[in-house]
N, C-alpha and C positions, 0 to 999 in steps of 0.2 A: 133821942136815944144816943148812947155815946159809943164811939165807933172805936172798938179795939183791934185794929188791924195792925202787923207788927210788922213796919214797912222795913226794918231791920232786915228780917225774914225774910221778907218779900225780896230786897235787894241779893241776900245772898243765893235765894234760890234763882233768880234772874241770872245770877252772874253762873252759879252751876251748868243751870240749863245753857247759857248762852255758849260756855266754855266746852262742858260733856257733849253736847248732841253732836258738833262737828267733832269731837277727838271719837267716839264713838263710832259717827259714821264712815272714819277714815281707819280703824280699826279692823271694821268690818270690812272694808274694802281691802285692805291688805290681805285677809285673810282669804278671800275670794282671787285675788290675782296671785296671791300663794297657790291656792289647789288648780288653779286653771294653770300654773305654770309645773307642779308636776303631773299633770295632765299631761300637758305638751308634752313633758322628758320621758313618760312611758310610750307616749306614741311614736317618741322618735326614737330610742331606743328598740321597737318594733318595726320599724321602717327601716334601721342600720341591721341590726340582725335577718332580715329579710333581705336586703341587699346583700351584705353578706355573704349567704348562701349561694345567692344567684351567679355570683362573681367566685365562691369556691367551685359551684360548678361547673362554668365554663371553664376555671382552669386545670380541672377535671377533664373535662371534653380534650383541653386543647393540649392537656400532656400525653393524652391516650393518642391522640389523631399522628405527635410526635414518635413516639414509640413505634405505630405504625409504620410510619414513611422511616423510620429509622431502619426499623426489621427488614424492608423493601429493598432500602440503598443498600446493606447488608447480604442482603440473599444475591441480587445483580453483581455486586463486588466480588463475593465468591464466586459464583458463574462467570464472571470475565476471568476470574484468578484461576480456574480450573480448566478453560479452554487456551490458555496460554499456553 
């Protein structure tokens, strides 16, 4: 029997497969360390805006705590300015 194999064929699909599966799989990989990297940027973005906050807060706390002690030194300063 006479063997019609078209090793032509065969060689360019060697060469396809040899050349696509690695550019392929390195596509695909990119494509996965793309969403895993904005993955990361919403989470830290979420971590900075939560920080944030924490740190508006306190300086919330620590301008009222100011105001405070300020209205104190205030009220004593009158009271010595008035016993004079």
């Amino acid at each position: 029997m006479l063997s019609r194999y078209n090793w032509d064929m065969a060689d360019t699909t060697q060469s396809v497969l040899t050349v696509g599966m690695p550019t392929l799989a390195v596509l695909v990989g990119i494509l996965v360390n793309n969403s895993r990297l904005s993955d990361l940027k919403s989470y830290m973005e979420g971590r900075f805006a939560a920080l944030e906050r924490v740190i508006d807060a306190r300086f919330a706390e620590q301008k009222a705590e100011l105001l405070r002690v300020e209205q104190v030194m205030d009220a004593r300063l009158r009271h010595l300015e008035e016993n004079r």
